[in-house]
C-alpha positions, 0 to 999 in steps of 0.5 A: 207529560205533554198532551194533546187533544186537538185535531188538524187536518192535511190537504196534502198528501206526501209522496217520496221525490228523490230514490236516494239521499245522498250521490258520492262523488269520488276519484276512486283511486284517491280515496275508495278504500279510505276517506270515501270509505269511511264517509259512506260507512259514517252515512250508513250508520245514520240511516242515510241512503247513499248511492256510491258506485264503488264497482266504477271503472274511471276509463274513458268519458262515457257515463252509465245511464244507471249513473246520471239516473242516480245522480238526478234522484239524488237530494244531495250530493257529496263531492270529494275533491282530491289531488287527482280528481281532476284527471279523471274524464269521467269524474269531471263528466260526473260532476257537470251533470251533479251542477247540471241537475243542481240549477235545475231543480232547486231542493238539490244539494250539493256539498264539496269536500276538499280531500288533501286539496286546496280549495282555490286549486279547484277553483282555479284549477291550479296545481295538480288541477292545472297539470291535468287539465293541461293534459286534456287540452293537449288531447283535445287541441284538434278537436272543437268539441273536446274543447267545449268538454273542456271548458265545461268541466272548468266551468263546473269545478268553479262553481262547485268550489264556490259552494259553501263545503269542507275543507278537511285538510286540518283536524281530526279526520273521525271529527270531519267524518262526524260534520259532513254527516250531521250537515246531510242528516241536518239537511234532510230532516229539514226536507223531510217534514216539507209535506207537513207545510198543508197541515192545518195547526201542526206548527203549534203542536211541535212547538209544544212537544219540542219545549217539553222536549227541553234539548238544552238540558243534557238529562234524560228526558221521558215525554207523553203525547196522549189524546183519543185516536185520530188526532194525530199523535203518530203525526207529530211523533214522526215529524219531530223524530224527522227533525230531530234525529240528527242531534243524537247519535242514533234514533229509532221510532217504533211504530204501532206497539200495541199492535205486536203479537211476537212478544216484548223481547222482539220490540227490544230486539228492534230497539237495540238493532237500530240503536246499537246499528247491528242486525241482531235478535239479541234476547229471547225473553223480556227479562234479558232484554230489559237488562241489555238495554240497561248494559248497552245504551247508558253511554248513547245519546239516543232519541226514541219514539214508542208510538201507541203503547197501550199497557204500563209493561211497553215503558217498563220494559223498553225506557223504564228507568232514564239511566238505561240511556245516555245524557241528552237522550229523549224517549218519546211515547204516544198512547190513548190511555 
């Protein structure tokens, strides 16, 4: 069990910046019913708030403001580069605001994805790149600032293909999903946990828990922070769940235990909907409940964190037994007793 009984103090406090995650980027007709598809679904899962405006009609140049104003709250924002991404007005208009916004505010990200693309036909705009932009400077002979449009969104797609992204044109498909995914999930636990910088001694006590934690070792692990209240078990719970969810294939942090008046089987209903990633009241009872999380999560490679439990039936009937869950899994528990 790891302890702590030290307090800290924060001269901080923290307030969400960005509305969503992650802004998609796509030529609709490419790719929304595949690739895209399948990459939002894979973010979804992950607990990753995504904007894709999948209604988008790609006619003609103008941008909604609902759009600009999504891609500006966005943290991070996917580009998924395809053969006739180019032709699109609207796509190369959309991805002069994404460069826009991303030298402008520095915590932005934004990742391209090379979708049956070659990277350097986007950078270059050769190819299939080439005979569209062709088309555009035809439209546009005649017209000086349709010019200018132009030579922005080459600009654009120059400097977006020189960021460091993901060519998936090899490999399994399912195993690209999985890396994008887990370099966004990465990328804002990284964030997320930002507004602990001010939190005096909070270094020391994640460098505590984490060597505890013991990630190296593919067993299951079960780790205690205990101490008085006030100190700030919760607080460390949550930023290691912060920084560490995206290692695991699903996380689920269940806050105030002690505190629930509905019965143990519905916090096992909230363990297996997060876990399992379906919105379902599994059981009715503890018992059938103790025996669904033994049947269900032994294959998974979860991180748990039960946060103020306060009666030996919490562990018993939510992580009692380590071979309920999946090798590398860690359940983390915080209490006063």
């Amino acid at each position: 069990m790891a302890s702590s009984s030290s307090s800290f103090a924060s001269n901080s406090q923290y307030s969400p910046r960005w509305k969503y995650d992650v802004f998609l980027s796509f030529r609709g007709e490419d790719t929304c019913k595949t690739f895209t598809s399948h990459l939002y679904q894979g973010l979804k899962n992950k607990g990753i708030l995504t904007f894709q405006d999948d209604k988008r009609l790609e006619h003609g140049d103008s941008i909604s403001e609902e759009l600009l104003k999504a891609i500006k709250e966005s943290q991070v924002a996917l580009v998924v580069f395809s053969k006739n991404y180019a032709t699109s007005r609207w796509c190369l208009n959309e991805l002069v605001k994404i460069m826009e916004c991303y030298k402008d505010e520095n915590e932005k990200t934004v990742i391209p994805v090379f979708y049956d693309v070659d990277p350097s036909h986007v950078r270059y705009q050769s190819e299939s790149y080439a005979e569209a932009f062709a088309k555009h400077e035809l439209q546009f002979k005649d017209d000086v600032e349709g010019m200018q449009k132009v030579k922005r969104w080459r600009t654009a797609l120059c400097e977006a293909a020189d960021l460091k992204g993901h060519d998936i044109r090899q490999g399994v498909e399912s195993e690209n999903f999985q890396l994008i995914v887990n370099q966004v999930s990465s990328k804002l636990c990284k964030t997320s946990v930002s507004y602990l910088r001010d939190v005096v001694g909070i270094n020391i006590h994640l460098e505590e828990v984490k060597s505890q934690l013991k990630l190296e070792i593919n067993d299951v692990r079960i780790v205690g922070i205990w101490g008085m209240g006030g100190i700030g078990k919760t607080t460390i719970a949550r930023a290691i769940f912060d920084t560490l969810s995206y290692q695991f294939e699903a996380a689920c942090f269940i806050e105030d235990i002690k505190e629930n008046r509905c019965g143990m089987h519905s916090l096992q209903n909230i363990l297996l909907s997060e876990l399992l990633r379906e919105k379902d009241n599994y059981v009715n009872n503890k018992e059938d409940g103790k025996h669904m999380i033994a049947c269900r999560l032994p294959f998974k490679k979860v991180l748990v964190v039960l946060d103020d439990i306060d009666h030996r039936d919490h562990l018993d009937y939510l992580a009692r037994n380590p071979s309920w869950f999946g090798d590398g899994s860690r359940i983390i528990a915080t209490t006063r007793d």
